[in-house]
C-alpha positions as CSV (number, residue, x, y, z in Angstrom):
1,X,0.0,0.0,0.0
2,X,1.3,3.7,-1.0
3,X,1.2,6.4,1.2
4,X,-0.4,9.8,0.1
5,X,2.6,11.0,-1.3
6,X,3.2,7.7,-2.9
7,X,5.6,6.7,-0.6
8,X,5.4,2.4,0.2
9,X,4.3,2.3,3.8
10,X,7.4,0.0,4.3
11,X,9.7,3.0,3.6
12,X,7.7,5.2,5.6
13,X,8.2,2.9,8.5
14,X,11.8,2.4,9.0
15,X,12.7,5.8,7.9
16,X,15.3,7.2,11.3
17,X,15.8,3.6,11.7
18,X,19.8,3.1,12.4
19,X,20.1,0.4,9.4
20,X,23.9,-0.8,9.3
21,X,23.9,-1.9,5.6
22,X,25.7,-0.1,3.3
23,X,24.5,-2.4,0.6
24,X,23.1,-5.3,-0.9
25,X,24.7,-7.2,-3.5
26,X,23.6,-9.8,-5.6
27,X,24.9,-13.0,-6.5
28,X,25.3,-13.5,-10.3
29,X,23.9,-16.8,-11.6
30,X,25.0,-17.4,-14.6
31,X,26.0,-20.9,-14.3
32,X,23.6,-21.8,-11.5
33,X,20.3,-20.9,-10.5
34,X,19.2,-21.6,-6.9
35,X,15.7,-23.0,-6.0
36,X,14.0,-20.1,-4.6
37,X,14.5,-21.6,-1.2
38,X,18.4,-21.5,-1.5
39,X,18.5,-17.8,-2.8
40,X,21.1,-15.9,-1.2
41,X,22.6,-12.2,-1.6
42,X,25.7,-10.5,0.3
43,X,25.1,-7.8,2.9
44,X,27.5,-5.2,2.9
45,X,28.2,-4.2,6.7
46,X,31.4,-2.2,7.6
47,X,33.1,-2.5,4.7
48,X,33.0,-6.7,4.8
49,X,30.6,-8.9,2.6
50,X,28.5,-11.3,4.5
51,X,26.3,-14.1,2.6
52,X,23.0,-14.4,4.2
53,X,20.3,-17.0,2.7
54,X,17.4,-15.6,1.9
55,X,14.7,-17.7,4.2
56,X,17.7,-17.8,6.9
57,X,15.1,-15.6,8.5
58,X,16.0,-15.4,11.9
59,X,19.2,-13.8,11.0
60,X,18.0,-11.1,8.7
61,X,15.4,-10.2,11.4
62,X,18.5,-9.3,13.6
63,X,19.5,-6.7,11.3
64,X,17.5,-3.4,11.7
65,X,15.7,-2.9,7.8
66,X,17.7,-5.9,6.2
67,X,14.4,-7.4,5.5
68,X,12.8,-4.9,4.1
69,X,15.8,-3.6,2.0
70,X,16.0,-7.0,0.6
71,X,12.3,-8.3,0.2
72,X,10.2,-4.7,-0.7
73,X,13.2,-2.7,-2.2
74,X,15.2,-5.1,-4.1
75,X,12.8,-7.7,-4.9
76,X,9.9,-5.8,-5.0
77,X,7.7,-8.5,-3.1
78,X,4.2,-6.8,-2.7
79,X,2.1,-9.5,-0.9
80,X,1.4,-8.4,1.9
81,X,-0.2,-5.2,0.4
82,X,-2.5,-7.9,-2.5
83,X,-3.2,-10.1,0.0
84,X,-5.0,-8.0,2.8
85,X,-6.0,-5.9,-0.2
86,X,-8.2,-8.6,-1.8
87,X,-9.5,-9.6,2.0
88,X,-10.6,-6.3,2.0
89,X,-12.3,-6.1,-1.4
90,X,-14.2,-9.2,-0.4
91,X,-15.3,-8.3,2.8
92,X,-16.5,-5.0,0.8
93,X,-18.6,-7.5,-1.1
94,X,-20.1,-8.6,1.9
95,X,-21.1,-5.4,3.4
96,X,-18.4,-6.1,6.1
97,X,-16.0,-3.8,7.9
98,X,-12.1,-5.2,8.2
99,X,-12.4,-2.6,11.2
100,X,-14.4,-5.3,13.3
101,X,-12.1,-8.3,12.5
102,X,-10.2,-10.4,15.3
103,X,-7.0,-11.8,13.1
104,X,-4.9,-14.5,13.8
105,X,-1.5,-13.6,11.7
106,X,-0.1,-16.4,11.3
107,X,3.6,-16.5,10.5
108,X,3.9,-13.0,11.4
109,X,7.4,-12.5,10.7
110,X,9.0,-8.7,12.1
111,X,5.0,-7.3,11.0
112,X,4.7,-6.0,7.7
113,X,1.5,-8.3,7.3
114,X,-0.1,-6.6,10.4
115,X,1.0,-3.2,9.6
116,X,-1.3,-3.8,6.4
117,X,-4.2,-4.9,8.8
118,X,-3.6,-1.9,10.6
119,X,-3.7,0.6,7.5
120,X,-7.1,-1.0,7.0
121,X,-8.9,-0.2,10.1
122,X,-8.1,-4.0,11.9
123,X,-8.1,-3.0,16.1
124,X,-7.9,-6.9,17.5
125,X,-4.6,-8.3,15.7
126,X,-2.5,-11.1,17.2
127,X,0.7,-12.3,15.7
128,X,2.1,-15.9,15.9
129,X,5.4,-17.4,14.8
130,X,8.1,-19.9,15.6
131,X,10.7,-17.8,15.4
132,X,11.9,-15.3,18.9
133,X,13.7,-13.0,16.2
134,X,11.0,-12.7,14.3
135,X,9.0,-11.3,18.0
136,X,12.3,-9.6,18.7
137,X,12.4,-7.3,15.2
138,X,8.4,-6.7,15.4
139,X,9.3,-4.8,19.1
140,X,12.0,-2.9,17.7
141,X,10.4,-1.7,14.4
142,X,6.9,-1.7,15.1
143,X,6.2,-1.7,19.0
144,X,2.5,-1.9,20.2
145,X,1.6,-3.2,16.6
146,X,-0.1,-7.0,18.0
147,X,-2.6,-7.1,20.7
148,X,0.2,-10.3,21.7
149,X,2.6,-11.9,19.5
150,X,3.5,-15.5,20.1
151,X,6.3,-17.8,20.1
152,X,5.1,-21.3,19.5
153,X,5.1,-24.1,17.6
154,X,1.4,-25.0,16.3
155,X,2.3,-28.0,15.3
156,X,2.7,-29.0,19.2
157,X,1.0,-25.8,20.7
158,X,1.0,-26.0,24.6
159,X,-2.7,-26.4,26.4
160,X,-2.3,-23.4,28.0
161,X,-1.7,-21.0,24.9
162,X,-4.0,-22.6,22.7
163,X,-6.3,-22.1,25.3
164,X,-5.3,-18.4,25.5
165,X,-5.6,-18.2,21.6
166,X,-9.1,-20.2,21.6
167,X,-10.5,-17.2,24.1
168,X,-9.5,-14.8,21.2
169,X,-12.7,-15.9,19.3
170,X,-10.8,-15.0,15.9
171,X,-12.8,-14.3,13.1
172,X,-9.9,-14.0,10.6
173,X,-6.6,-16.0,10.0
174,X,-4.1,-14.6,7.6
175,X,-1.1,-15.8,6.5
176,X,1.1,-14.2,4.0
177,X,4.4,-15.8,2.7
178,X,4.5,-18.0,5.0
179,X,3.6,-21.3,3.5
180,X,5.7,-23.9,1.8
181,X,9.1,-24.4,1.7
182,X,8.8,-25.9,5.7
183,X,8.8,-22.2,7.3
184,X,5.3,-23.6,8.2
185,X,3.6,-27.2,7.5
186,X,0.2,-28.1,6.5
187,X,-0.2,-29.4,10.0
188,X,0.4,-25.6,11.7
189,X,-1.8,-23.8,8.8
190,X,-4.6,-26.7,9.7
191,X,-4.4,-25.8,13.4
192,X,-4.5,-22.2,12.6
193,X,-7.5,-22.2,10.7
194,X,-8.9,-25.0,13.5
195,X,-8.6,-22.0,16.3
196,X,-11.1,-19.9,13.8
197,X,-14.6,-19.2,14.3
198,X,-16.7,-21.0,12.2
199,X,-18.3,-18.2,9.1
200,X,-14.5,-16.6,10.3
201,X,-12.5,-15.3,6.5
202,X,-9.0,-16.9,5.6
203,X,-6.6,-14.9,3.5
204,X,-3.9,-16.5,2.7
205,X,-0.9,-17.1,-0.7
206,X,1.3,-19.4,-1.6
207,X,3.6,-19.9,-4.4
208,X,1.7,-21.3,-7.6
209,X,3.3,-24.8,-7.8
210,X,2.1,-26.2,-4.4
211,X,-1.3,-26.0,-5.2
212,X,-0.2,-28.3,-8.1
213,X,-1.5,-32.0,-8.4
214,X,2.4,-32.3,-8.3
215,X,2.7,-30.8,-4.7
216,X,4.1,-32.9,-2.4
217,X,3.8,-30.5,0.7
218,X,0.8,-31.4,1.5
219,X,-0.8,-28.1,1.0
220,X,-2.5,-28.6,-2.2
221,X,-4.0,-31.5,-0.7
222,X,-5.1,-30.4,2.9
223,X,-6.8,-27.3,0.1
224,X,-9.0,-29.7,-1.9
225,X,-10.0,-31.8,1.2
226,X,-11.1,-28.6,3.1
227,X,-12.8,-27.5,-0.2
228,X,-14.7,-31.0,-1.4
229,X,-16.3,-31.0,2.5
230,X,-17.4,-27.7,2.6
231,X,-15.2,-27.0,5.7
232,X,-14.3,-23.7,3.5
233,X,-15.7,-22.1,0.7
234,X,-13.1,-20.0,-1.5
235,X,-14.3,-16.8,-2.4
236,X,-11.7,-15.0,-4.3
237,X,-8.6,-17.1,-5.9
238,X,-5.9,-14.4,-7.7
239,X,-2.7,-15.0,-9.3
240,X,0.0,-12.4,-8.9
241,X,3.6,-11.3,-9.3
242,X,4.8,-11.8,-5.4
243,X,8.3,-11.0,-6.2
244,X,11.5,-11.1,-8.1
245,X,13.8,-13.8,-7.9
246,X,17.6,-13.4,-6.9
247,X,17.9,-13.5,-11.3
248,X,15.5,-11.2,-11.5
249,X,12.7,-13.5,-12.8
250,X,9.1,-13.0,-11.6
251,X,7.9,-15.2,-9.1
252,X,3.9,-16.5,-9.2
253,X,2.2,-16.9,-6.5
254,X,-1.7,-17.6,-5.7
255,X,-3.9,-15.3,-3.5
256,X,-6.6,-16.7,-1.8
257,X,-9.6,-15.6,0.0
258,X,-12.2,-18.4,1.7
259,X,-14.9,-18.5,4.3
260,X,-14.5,-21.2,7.2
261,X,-17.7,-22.8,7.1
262,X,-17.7,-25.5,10.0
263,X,-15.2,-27.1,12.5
264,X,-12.7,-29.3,11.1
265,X,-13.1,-32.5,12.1
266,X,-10.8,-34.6,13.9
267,X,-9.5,-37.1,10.9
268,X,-8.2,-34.3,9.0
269,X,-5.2,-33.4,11.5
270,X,-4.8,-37.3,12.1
271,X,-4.7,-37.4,8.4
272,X,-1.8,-35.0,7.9
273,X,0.3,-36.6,11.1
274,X,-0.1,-39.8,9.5
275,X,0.9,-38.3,5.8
């Protein structure tokens, strides 16, 4: 989303932010391309070159801006903007308010998902991820942004915190490039959307290919299930440019929008333990 002077909110937000970077340099690839999970660049700091993988998230979190610098300037990822965006048209649709949400982010990351939410009227925002650097940058660059933010593994959420989550009553789980890859497993997304409301929206992407009948992540699967039993109904399915790759190719990804419609039942987290 662009400010009023056209500004992107991200560069609005970590402007008087001590960034050490002096620069980001890419690898070239003429010989060798990486899968987009073994991307990497080199981070100029100090004078000295440092490689950094690209979904080595934990450690780019650590740097003030890195993330951004990379992702948003370099790579021109816009996701989080098209995918709260398109929520939002939806809900429009429905004669519903974003403003009166409860959201579960899911994957949160250092917050540019919630500041989105934010930017949209959302009040009631909790953040979840697996990573304490991801909680660690959201408190340096965007204090007060989450209601809460938690560190926890969904896959094996404690009693007492998905007991806290469950008293949430959220009406909305989003989760923005976050899936695939194994930053978070069909098992944690299916939990996720389990501590929803039922007639509660879910806005979500994910890269094109593991919605595939070729997907062997399990996602593409757990999508169709949930769909064939009316457990959700998609409302709004959108393919996009997410980003560039580290060659400077354009990366597809799939934007989706769906109602959760009942409980899940039980079978369908036994299924994906037993997959």
């Amino acid at each position: 989303m662009l400010l009023t002077d056209g500004t992107p909110r991200w560069r609005s937000r970590i402007e008087g932010v001590d960034c050490p970077v002096d620069g980001i340099r890419m690898p070239k690839m003429d010989a060798y391309c990486p899968t987009q999970d073994r991307e990497w660049c080199e981070v100029i700091i100090d004078g000295h070159a440092r490689r950094m993988r690209f979904h080595d998230y934990a450690e780019l979190y650590k740097i003030p801006t890195l993330y951004e610098e990379l992702f948003y300037g370099k790579l021109k990822c816009c996701s989080p903007d098209r995918v709260v965006g398109l929520l939002e048209d939806v809900m429009t649709d429905f004669a519903q308010d974003p403003s009166n949400l409860c959201v579960l982010d899911l994957g949160a990351g250092n917050g540019m998902v919630g500041d989105e939410l934010v930017a949209r009227g959302v009040r009631r925002l909790v953040g979840i991820d697996i990573s304490q650097e991801a909680r660690d940058a959201t408190d340096r660059d965007r204090p007060g942004l989450y209601e809460d933010y938690l560190v926890t593994d969904l896959t094996n959420v404690p009693e007492n915190e998905e007991e806290l989550l469950r008293a949430r009553k959220f009406d909305c789980l989003c989760c923005v490039a976050a899936l695939g890859f194994g930053d978070i497993p069909a098992k944690a997304f299916a939990k996720a959307l389990d501590l929803i409301e039922t007639q509660g929206w879910l806005a979500f992407n994910i890269k094109e290919s593991f919605l595939s009948e070729r997907d062997d992540s399990g996602f593409a699967e757990l999508i169709r299930e949930l769909g064939r039993r009316e457990i959700i109904q998609i409302q709004a399915y959108r393919r996009y440019q997410h980003r560039l790759s580290v060659t400077g190719e354009p990366l597809y990804y799939v934007a989706v929008i769906a109602r959760k419609l009942c409980d899940l039942p039980d079978d369908i987290l036994a299924d994906i333990d037993e997959a």
